[in-house]
C-alpha positions in Angstrom: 8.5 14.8 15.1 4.6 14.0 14.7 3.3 10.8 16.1 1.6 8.4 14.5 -1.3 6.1 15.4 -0.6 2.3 14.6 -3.3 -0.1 14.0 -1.8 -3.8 13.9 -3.5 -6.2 12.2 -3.7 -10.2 11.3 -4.8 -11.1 7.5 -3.9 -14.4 5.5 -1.0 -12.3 4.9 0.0 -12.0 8.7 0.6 -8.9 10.2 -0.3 -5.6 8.4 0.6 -2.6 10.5 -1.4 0.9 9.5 0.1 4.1 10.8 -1.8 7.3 10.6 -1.5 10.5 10.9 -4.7 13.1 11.2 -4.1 14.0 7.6 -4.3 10.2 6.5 -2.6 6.6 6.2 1.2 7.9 6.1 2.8 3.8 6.5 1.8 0.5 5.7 4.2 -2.6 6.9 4.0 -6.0 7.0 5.0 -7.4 10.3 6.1 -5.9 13.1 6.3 -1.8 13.7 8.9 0.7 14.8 7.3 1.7 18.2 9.8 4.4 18.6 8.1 6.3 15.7 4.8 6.3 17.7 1.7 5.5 19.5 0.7 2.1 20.1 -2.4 0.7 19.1 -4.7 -0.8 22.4 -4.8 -4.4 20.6 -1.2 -4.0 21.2 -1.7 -4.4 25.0 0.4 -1.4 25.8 -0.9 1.8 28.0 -1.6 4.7 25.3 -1.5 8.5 25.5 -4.6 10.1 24.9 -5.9 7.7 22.0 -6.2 10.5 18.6 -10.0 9.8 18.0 -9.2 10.8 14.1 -6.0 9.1 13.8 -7.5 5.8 15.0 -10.7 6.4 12.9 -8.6 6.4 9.5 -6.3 3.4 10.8 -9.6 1.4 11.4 -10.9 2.2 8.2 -7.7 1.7 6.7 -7.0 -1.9 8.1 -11.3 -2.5 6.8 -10.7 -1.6 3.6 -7.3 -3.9 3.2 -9.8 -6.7 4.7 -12.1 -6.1 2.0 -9.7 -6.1 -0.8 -7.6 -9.0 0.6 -11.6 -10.7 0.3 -11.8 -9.5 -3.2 -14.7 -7.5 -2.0 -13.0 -4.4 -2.5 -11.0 -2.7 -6.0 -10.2 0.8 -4.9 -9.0 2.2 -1.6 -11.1 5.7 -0.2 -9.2 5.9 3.0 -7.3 9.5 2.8 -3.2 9.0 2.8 -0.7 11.2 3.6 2.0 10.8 1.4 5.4 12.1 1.8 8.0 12.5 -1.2 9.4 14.5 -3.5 7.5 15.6 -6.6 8.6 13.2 -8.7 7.8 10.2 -6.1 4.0 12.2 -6.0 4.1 11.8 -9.3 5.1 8.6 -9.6 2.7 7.4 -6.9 -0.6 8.9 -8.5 0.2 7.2 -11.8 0.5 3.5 -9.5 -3.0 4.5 -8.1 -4.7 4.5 -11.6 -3.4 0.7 -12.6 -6.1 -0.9 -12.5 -7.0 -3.7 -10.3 -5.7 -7.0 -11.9 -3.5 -5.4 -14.5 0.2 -4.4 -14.2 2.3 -2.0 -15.9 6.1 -1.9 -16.7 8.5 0.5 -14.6 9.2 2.1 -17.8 5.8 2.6 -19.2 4.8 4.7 -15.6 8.6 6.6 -16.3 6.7 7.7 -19.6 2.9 8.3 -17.9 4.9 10.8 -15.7 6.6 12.4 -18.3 10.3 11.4 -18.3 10.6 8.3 -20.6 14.1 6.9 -19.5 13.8 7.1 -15.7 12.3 3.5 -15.5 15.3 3.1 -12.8 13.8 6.2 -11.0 10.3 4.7 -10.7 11.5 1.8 -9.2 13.3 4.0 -6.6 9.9 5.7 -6.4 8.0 2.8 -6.0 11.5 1.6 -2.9 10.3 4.4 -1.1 6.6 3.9 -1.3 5.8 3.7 2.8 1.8 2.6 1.8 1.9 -0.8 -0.4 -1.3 -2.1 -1.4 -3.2 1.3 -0.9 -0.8 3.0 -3.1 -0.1 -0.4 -5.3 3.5 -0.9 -6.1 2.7 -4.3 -6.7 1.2 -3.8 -10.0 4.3 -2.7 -11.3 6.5 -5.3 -13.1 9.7 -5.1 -15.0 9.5 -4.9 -19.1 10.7 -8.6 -19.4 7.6 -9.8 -17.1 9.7 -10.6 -14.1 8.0 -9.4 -10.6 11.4 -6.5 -9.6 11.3 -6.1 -6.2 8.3 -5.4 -3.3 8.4 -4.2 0.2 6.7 -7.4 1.4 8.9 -9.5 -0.1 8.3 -11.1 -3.9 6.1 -13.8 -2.2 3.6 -11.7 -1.0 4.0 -9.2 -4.5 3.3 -12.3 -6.1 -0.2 -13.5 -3.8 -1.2 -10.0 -4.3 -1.1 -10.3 -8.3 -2.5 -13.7 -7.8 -5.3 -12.5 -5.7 -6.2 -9.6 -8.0 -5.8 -12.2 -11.5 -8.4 -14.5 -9.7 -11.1 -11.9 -8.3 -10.8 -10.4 -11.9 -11.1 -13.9 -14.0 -13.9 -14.9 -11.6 -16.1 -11.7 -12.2 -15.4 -11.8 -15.9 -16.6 -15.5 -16.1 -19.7 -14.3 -14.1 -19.1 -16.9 -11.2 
C-alpha cells in the first residue's frame, strides 16, 4: 500500500488535512486524519521517515491554494490530483471541476453532461466517494429542488463554501 504525505492544516474552517501522493493531492478531510494510512506531517510533532521532498511540495501547495480560495483570492485549483475511481466517477469528477466558481449545478444535469441522463442517483454516489472536496468541488452540486444533498464536511460547511463563493462573486461583479 503506498504512503501518503499529510499536510494538516488550520483555516476558518478548522482543520483541512491534504494527503499526497508523488502523482498529486489523492485526499482532502476536514478534521483529523487516518495516520495508519501514512506519513505524518512535521507540524504534526511526530518523528517522520525520510520526508518525500515531492509529496510535501504538492501538500504545501495544495493547503496555499485552499488558503487562497478560502480568501477569495483564488477561483481555480492548479495543484496536480491523483484521483482514484472508476470511469464513471472520472467522469463524473471532471464535469464537477468545470462548474464554475459561484454557480451550482443539479445532480441530474452533470448525470446528462456525462452522458447517462437518469443516473442523477449515481452522481451523487460519485460525488460520496469524492476523497478531494473543494479542489475537486462537490459542493457546487445541489439537488433539482434547490436543496444542498449531502457533503463530506457536513451541510454546514457545504453551505459556507456556497456562501463564500456567492459573496466573492457578487462583490467582483459590483466592482467593490
Amino acid at each position: 500500500m503506498e504512503k501518503l504525505y499529510w499536510q494538516v492544516t488550520e483555516f476558518p474552517f478548522g482543520k483541512i488535512a491534504v494527503g499526497c501522493s508523488n502523482k498529486g493531492v489523492r485526499v482532502v478531510r476536514f478534521g483529523t486524519i487516518p495516520m495508519a494510512n501514512g506519513l505524518r506531517s512535521p507540524r504534526e510533532g511526530t518523528k517522520l521517515q525520510k520526508i518525500p521532498v515531492k509529496e510535501a511540495q504538492i501538500a504545501r501547495r495544495a493547503a496555499a491554494e485552499i488558503g487562497r480560495y478560502l480568501a477569495g483570492r483564488l477561483k481555480r485549483f492548479t495543484v496536480p490530483l491523483d484521483l482514484r475511481g472508476t470511469l464513471f466517477q472520472r467522469k463524473v469528477w471532471e464535469a464537477l471541476q468545470k462548474i464554475p466558481y459561484g454557480q451550482t449545478c443539479s445532480y441530474r444535469e452533470i448525470a446528462r453532461q456525462v452522458g447517462n441522463p437518469r443516473a442523477a442517483r449515481a452522481v451523487g454516489m460519485a460525488n460520496h466517494w469524492n476523497l478531494v472536496p473543494i479542489l475537486v468541488p462537490c459542493h457546487r452540486v445541489i439537488a433539482s429542488d434547490g436543496t444542498l444533498g449531502g457533503y463530506a464536511g457536513g451541510t454546514r460547511i457545504k453551505s459556507r463554501l456556497l456562501q463564500l463563493e456567492h459573496s466573492f462573486v457578487t462583490t467582483h461583479e459590483q466592482g467593490v
